[in-house]
C-alpha positions in Angstrom: 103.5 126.5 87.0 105.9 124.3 87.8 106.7 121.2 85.5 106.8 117.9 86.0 109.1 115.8 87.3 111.1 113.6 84.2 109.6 110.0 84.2 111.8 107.3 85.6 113.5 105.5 83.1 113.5 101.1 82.5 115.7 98.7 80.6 113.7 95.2 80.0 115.8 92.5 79.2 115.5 89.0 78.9 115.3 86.1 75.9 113.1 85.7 72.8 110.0 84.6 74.0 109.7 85.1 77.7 107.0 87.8 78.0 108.7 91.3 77.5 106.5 92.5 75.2 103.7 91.7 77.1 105.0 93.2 80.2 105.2 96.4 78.5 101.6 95.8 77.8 100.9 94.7 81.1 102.1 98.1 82.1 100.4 100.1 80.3 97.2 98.9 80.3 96.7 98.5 76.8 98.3 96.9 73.3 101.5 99.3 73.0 104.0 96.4 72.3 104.0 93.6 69.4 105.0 90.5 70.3 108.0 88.8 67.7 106.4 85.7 66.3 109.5 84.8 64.3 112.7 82.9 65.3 115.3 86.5 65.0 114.3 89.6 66.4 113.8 91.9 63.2 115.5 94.6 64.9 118.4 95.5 67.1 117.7 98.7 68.5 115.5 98.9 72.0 112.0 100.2 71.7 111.1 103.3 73.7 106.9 103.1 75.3 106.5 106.0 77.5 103.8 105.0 79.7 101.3 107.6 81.1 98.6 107.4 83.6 96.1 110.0 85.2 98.6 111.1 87.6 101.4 112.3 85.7 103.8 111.1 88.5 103.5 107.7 87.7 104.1 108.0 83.7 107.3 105.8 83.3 109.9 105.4 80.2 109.8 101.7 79.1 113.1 100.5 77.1 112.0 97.0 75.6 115.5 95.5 74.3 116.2 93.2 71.6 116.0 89.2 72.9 119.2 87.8 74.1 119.7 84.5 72.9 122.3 82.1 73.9 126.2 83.8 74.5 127.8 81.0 73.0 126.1 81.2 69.4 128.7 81.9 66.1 126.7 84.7 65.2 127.6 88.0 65.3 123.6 88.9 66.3 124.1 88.6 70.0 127.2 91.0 70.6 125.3 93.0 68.0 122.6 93.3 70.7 124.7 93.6 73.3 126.3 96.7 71.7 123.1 98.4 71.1 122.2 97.3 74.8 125.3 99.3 75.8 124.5 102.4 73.6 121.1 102.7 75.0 122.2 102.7 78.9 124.9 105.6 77.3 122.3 107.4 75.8 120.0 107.6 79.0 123.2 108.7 81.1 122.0 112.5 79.0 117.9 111.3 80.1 118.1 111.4 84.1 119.8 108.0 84.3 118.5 104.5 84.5 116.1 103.5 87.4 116.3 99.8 87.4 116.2 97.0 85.3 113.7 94.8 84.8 114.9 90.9 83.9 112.5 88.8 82.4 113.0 84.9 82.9 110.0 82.3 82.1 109.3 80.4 85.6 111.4 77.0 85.7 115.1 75.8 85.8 117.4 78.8 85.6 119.2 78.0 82.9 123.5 78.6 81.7 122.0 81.4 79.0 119.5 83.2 81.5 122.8 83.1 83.8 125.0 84.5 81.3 122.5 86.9 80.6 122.1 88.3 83.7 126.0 88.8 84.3 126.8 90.3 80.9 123.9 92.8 80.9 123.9 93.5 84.6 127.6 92.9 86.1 129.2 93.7 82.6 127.3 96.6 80.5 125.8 98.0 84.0 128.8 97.6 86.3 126.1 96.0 88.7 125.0 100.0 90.0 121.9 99.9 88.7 119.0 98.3 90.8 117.8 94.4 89.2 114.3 93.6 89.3 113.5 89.9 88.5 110.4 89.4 86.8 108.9 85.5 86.6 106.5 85.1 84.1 104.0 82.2 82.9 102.5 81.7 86.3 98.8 81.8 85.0 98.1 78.1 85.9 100.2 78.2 89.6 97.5 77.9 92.3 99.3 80.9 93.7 101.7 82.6 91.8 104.0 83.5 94.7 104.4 80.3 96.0 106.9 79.8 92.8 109.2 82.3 94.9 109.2 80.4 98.3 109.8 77.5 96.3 112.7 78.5 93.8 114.3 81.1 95.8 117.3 79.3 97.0 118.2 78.0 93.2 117.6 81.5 92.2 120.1 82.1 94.6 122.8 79.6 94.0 122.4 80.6 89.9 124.2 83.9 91.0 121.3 86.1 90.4 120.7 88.7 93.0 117.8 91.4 92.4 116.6 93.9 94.6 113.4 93.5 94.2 111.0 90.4 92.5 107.1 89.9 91.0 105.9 86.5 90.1 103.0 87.4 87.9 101.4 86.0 84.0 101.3 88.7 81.4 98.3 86.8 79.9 94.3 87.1 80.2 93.9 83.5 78.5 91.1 82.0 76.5 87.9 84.0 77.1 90.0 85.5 79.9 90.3 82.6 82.0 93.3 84.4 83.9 91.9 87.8 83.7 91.8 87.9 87.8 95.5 86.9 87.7 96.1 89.2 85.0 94.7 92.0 86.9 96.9 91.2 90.3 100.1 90.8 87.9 99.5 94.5 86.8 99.0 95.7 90.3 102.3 93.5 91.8 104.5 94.7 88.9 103.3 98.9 89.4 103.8 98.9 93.1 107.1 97.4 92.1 107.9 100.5 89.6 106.4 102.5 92.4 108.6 101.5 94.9 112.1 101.5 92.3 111.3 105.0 91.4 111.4 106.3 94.7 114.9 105.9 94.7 117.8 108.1 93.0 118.2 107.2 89.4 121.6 105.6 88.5 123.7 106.7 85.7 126.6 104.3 84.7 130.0 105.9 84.4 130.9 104.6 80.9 133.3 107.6 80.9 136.0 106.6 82.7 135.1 103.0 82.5 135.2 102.6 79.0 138.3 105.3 78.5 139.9 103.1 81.5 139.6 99.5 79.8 139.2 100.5 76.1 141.5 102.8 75.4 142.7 102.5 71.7 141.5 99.9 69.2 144.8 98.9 68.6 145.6 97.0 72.0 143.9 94.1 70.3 146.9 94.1 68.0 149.4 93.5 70.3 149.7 89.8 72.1 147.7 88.7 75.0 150.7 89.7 77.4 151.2 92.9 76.3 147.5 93.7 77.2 147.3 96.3 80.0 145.6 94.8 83.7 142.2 96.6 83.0 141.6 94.7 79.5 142.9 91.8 80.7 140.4 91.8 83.1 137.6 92.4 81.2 138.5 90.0 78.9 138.9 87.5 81.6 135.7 88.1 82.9 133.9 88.4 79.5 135.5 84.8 78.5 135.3 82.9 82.2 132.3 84.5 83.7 130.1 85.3 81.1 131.0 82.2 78.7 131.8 83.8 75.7 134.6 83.1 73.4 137.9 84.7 73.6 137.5 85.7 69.8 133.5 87.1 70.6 134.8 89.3 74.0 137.7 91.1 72.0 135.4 91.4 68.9 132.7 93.1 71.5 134.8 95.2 73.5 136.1 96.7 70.1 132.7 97.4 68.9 131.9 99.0 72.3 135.2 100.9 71.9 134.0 102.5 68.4 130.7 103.1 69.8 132.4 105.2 72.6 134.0 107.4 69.7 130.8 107.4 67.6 128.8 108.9 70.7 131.9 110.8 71.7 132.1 109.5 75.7 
């Protein structure tokens, strides 16, 4: 008897608040997920949900990540997350790769953070190989939930966000289930979507020699700016220009990303 095929693997990502939980929820069919109700997430390590169904080959691996807040904050919390963001797409490298992620943004004005988050999770920790799938939530009271698409694609666009794929859905049933119908079509719009991403190859991101390329040795940081070879300049330039963060914040991430390369041995 021959077994089954390894269930695809997802990263959710996103801020406090906008609905990943729920999604996970939403996915499964039933309460897997709890909802944060406080201000800080009380944890910075992803949650694992492996989803089954009656046919085994649509059981997926759900990664629900810690809340990414704004980039700019003087809190050491958000490269925290950011770190444990990295060591999770490491670890699944060893767990048939990563198969898309899915980016959670509450429908409305794109804002600088959702921007930032998008490049430093998908251009900077992913290296922009593995497949994005937006997911727009808090549709339930949009006459048609797709119409927020049509309407909001081309700032989508010009914010610099390009996924492969996107669902406009409401991970909600409301009061008395007022939006139980909706609810129903989300779950159906966001399955066909994990369909459809699973069908292709899994991606694994080559931290191995992208890491051992631009963090090296801890001890670069020691030496002044100029002396920095191309490859961490770079980073650091795109960490501090692209993605908005502090000089201070990029070189204090990349060296936390550099000891969790050692840690994990990659």
């Amino acid at each position: 008897m021959s077994s089954q095929p390894r269930p695809p693997n997802f990263i959710i990502f996103g801020e406090m608040g906008v609905g990943k939980s729920s999604l996970v929820n939403l996915i499964a069919g039933n309460q897997l997920a709890t909802s944060s109700s406080g201000t800080q997430s009380c944890t910075l390590e992803s949650t694992e949900y492996p989803v089954t169904f009656s046919d085994p080959r649509l059981n997926v691996n759900l990664y629900d990540t810690v809340g990414l807040d704004s980039p700019s904050m003087n809190s050491a919390g958000y490269l925290d997350a950011l770190v444990k963001a990295h060591e999770l797409i490491v670890s699944l490298k060893n767990r048939g790769g990563v198969n898309g992620l899915l980016f959670c943004i509450k429908a409305g004005r794109v804002s600088n953070t959702v921007q930032q988050n998008y490049r430093l999770f998908f251009e900077f920790l992913c290296e922009e190989q593995v497949p994005l799938a937006l997911v727009i939530t808090n549709l339930e009271n949009e006459p048609n939930m797709d119409d927020w698409w049509t309407m909001n694609k081309a700032h989508i666009e010009k914010s610099g966000i390009d996924p492969v794929t996107h669902v406009c859905i409401t991970t909600i049933k409301g009061y008395k289930n007022a939006y139980e119908a909706r609810y129903l079509e989300s779950r159906a719009k966001v399955l066909n979507m994990l369909r459809e991403l699973s069908n292709n190859d899994a991606c694994s991101v080559d931290v191995s020699s992208w890491f051992a390329r631009v963090c090296k040795k801890l001890r670069e940081f020691l030496v002044p700016a100029k002396g920095l070879g191309r490859s961490r300049q770079k980073m650091l330039q795109m960490l501090t220009k692209r993605c908005k963060l502090r000089k201070e914040d990029a070189v204090q991430l990349l060296q936390r990303i550099d000891a969790d390369e050692e840690r994990l041995g990659t």
